[in-house]
Each structure stands twice: as C-alpha cells, then as structure tokens.
C-alpha positions as CSV (number, residue, x, y, z in Angstrom):
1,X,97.7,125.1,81.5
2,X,95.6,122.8,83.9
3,X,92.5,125.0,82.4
4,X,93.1,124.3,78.7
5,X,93.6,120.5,79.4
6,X,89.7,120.6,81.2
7,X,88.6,122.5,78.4
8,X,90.2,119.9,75.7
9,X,88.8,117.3,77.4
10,X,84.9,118.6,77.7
11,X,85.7,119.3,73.8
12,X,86.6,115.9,73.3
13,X,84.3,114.4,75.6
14,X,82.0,116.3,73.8
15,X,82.7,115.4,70.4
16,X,82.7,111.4,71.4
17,X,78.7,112.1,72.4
18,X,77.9,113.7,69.5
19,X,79.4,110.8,67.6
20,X,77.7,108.2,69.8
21,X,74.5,110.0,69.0
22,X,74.8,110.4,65.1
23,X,75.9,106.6,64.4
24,X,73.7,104.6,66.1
25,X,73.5,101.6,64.1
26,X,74.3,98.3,64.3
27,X,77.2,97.2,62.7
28,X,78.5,93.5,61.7
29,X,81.4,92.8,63.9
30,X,83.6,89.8,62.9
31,X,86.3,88.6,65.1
32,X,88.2,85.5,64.6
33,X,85.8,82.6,64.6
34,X,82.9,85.3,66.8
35,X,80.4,87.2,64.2
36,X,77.7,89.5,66.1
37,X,75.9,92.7,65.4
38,X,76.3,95.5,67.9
39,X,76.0,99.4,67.7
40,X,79.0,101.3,66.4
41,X,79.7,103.5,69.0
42,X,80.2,100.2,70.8
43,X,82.3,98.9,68.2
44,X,85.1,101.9,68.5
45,X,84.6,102.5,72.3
46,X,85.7,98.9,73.3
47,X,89.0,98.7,71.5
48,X,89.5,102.4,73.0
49,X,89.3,101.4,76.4
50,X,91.9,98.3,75.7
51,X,94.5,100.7,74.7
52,X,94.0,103.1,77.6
53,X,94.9,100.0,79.8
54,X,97.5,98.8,77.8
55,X,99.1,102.2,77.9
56,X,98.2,102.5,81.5
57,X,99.8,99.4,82.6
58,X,103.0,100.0,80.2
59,X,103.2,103.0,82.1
60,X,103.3,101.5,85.5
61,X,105.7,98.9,84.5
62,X,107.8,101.5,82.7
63,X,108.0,104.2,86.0
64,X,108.5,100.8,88.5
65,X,111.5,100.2,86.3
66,X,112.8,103.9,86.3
67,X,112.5,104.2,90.0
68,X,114.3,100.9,90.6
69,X,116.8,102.0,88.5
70,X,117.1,105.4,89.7
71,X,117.2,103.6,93.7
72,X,120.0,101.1,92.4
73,X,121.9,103.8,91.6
74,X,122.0,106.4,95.0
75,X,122.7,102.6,96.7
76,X,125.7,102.8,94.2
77,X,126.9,105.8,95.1
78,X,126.9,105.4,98.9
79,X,130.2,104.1,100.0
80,X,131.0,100.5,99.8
81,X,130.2,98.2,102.6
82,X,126.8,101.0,103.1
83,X,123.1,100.8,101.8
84,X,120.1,102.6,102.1
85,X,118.6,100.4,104.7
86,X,121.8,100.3,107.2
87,X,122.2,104.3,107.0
88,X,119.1,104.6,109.0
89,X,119.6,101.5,111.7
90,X,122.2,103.6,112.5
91,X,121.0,106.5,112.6
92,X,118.1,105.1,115.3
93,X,120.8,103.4,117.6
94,X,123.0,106.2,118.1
95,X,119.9,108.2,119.6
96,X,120.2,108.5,123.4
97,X,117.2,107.5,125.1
C-alpha cells in the first residue's frame, strides 16, 4: 500500500511539472482592489498551498480536540475522588527506597 501511495505521488508530482512547463504564460490576476500579471503555474500553485495549510491546521485542531476528549473520558471512568495525575503520585510514594 505504502508503494502505490509513492508511486501516485511521483505520478502526480509528475503531472504538476508537466503542466508548469506547458502553460508558462502570464496571466492577469485580479484580486480585490490588487491587479498584477504573473505566470499561471503561479497562479494555481499559490491558492494550492493555502488549502494544504488550512487543511493541515483543521487537522491539528481537529485531533487536539479528539485526544482531549478521548483523555476527559478515561479521567471519567476512574473512580471518583481519582485522576490521572494522582494515580501515579501514588504510585511513586508507596516505592520503598
């Protein structure tokens, strides 16, 4: 599986240069109140790159909220009065030294 992901990705990769290659003009970009010329593989990387860290940082925030959740939840299940954190200061004190 890992294999055909690499090989995707060099197709893709791949496909993105030959793109770049074939469309090198300059294209008229207007953006709000900003008008400017600049080369269309430039044009379609930039907005690709914004949504790779957009989804990147959803991501982030989305798995920080599952594992917080996922943590409130064992401390739920512990017996009342008990957390996480006390279970182990106990567990260090009754050790004979």
């Amino acid at each position: 599986m890992k294999r055909a992901r690499e090989i995707g990705l060099m197709v893709l990769t791949a496909a993105m240069i030959f793109f770049a290659w074939q469309n090198l003009d300059t294209v008229e970009v207007s953006f709000l109140f900003w008008q400017f010329d600049a080369p269309l593989p430039v044009v379609v990387l930039i907005p690709l790159l914004v949504g790779l860290i957009v989804g990147a940082v959803g991501m982030a925030v989305s798995g920080r909220r599952r594992r917080a959740a996922k943590a409130e939840k064992a401390a739920e299940a512990l017996p009342s009065g008990e957390s996480l954190g006390t279970e182990a200061i106990r567990d260090e004190e009754e050790v004979p030294l």
